[in-house]
PyMOL commands that place a pseudoatom at each C-alpha (Angstrom):
pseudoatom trace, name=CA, resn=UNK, resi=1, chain=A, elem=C, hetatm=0, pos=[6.191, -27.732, 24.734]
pseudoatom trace, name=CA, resn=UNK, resi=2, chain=A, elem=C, hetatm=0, pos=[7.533, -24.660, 22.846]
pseudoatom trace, name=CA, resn=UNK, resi=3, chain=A, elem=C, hetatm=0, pos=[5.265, -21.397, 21.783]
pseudoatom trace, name=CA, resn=UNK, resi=4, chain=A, elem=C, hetatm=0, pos=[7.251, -21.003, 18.954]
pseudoatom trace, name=CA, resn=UNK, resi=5, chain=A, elem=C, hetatm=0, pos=[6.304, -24.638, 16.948]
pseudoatom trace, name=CA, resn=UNK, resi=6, chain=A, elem=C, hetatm=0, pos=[5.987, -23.714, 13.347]
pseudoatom trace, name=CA, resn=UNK, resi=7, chain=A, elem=C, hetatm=0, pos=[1.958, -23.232, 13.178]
pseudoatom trace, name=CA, resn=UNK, resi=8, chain=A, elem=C, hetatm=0, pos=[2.355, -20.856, 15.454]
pseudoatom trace, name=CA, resn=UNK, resi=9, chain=A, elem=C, hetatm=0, pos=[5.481, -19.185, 13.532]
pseudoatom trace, name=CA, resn=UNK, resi=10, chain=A, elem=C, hetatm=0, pos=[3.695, -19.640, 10.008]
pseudoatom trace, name=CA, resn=UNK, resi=11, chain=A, elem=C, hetatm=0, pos=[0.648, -17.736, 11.628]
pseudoatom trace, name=CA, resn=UNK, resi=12, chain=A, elem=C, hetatm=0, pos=[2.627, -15.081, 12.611]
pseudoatom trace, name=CA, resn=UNK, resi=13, chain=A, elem=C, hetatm=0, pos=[4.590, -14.544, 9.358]
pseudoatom trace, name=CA, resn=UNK, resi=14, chain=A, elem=C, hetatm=0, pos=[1.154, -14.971, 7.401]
pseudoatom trace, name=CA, resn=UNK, resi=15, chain=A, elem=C, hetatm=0, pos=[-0.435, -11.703, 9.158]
pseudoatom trace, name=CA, resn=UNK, resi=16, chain=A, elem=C, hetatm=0, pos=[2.516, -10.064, 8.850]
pseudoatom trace, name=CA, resn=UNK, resi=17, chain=A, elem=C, hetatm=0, pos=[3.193, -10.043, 5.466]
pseudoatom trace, name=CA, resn=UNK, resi=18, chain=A, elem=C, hetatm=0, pos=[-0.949, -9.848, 5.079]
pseudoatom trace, name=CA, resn=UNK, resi=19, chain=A, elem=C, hetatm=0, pos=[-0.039, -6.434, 7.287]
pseudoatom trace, name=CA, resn=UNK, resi=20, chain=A, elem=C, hetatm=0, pos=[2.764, -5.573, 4.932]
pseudoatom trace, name=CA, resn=UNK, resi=21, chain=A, elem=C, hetatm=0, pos=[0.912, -5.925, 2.034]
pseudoatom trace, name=CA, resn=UNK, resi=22, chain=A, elem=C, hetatm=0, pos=[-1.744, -4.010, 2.713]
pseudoatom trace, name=CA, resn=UNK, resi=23, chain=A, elem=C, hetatm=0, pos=[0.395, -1.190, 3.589]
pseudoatom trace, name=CA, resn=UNK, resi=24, chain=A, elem=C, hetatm=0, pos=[2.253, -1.282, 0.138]
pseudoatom trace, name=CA, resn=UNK, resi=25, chain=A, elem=C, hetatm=0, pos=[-1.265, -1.716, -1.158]
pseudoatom trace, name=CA, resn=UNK, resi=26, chain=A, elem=C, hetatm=0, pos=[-2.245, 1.225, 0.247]
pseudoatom trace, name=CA, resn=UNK, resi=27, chain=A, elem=C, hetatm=0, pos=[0.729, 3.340, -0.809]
pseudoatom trace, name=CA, resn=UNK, resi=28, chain=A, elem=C, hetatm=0, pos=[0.341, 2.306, -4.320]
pseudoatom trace, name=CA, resn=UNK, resi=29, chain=A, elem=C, hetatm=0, pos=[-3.213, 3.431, -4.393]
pseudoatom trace, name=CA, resn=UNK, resi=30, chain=A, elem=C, hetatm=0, pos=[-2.096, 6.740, -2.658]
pseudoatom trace, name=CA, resn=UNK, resi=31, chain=A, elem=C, hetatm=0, pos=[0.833, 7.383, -5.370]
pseudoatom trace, name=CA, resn=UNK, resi=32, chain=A, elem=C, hetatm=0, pos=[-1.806, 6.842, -8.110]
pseudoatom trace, name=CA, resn=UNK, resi=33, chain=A, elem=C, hetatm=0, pos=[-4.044, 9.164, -6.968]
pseudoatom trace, name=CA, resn=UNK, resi=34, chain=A, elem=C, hetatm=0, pos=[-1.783, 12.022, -6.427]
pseudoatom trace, name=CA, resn=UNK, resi=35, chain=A, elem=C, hetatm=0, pos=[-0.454, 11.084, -10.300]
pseudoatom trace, name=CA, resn=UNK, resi=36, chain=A, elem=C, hetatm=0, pos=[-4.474, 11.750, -11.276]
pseudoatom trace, name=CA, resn=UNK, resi=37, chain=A, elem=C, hetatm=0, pos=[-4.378, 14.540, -9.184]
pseudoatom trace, name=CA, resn=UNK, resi=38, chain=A, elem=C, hetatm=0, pos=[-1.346, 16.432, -10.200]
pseudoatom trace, name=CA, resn=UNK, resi=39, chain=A, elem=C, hetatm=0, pos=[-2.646, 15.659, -14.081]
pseudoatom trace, name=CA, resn=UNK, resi=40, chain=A, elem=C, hetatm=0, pos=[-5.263, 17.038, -13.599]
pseudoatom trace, name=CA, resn=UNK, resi=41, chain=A, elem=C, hetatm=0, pos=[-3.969, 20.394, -11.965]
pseudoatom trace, name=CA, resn=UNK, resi=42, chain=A, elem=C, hetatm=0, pos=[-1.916, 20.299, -14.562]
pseudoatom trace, name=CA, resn=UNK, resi=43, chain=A, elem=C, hetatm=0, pos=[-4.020, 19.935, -17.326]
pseudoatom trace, name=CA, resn=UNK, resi=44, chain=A, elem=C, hetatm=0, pos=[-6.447, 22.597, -15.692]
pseudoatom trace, name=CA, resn=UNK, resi=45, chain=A, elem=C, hetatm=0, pos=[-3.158, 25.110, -15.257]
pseudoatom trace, name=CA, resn=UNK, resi=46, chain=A, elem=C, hetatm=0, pos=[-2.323, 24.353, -19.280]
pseudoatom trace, name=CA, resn=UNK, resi=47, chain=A, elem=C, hetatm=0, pos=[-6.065, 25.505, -20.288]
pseudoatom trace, name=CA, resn=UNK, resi=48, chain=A, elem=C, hetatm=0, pos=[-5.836, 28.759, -18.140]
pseudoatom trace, name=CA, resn=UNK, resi=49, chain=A, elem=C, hetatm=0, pos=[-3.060, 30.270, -19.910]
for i in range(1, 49): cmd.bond("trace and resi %d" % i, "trace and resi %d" % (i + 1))
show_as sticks, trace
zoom trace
């Protein structure tokens, strides 16, 4: 019997796209905040001159 029967493959592929999905979640989330951020730096820069 074989440890690599496709239960055991689909498993596998399922937390690792899970895994890689997160992570893209993550960046997304991280790429939207700095967007707020640098708005708002640059919103608070346009009212100090």
């Amino acid at each position: 019997m074989s440890r690599n029967n496709e239960r055991n493959i689909k498993k596998h592929n399922d937390k690792l796209h899970k895994a890689q999905d997160k992570a893209k979640q993550a960046e997304r989330v991280r790429k939207e905040k700095l967007k707020e951020i640098v708005k708002k730096f640059n919103e608070t820069k346009s009212s100090d001159q």
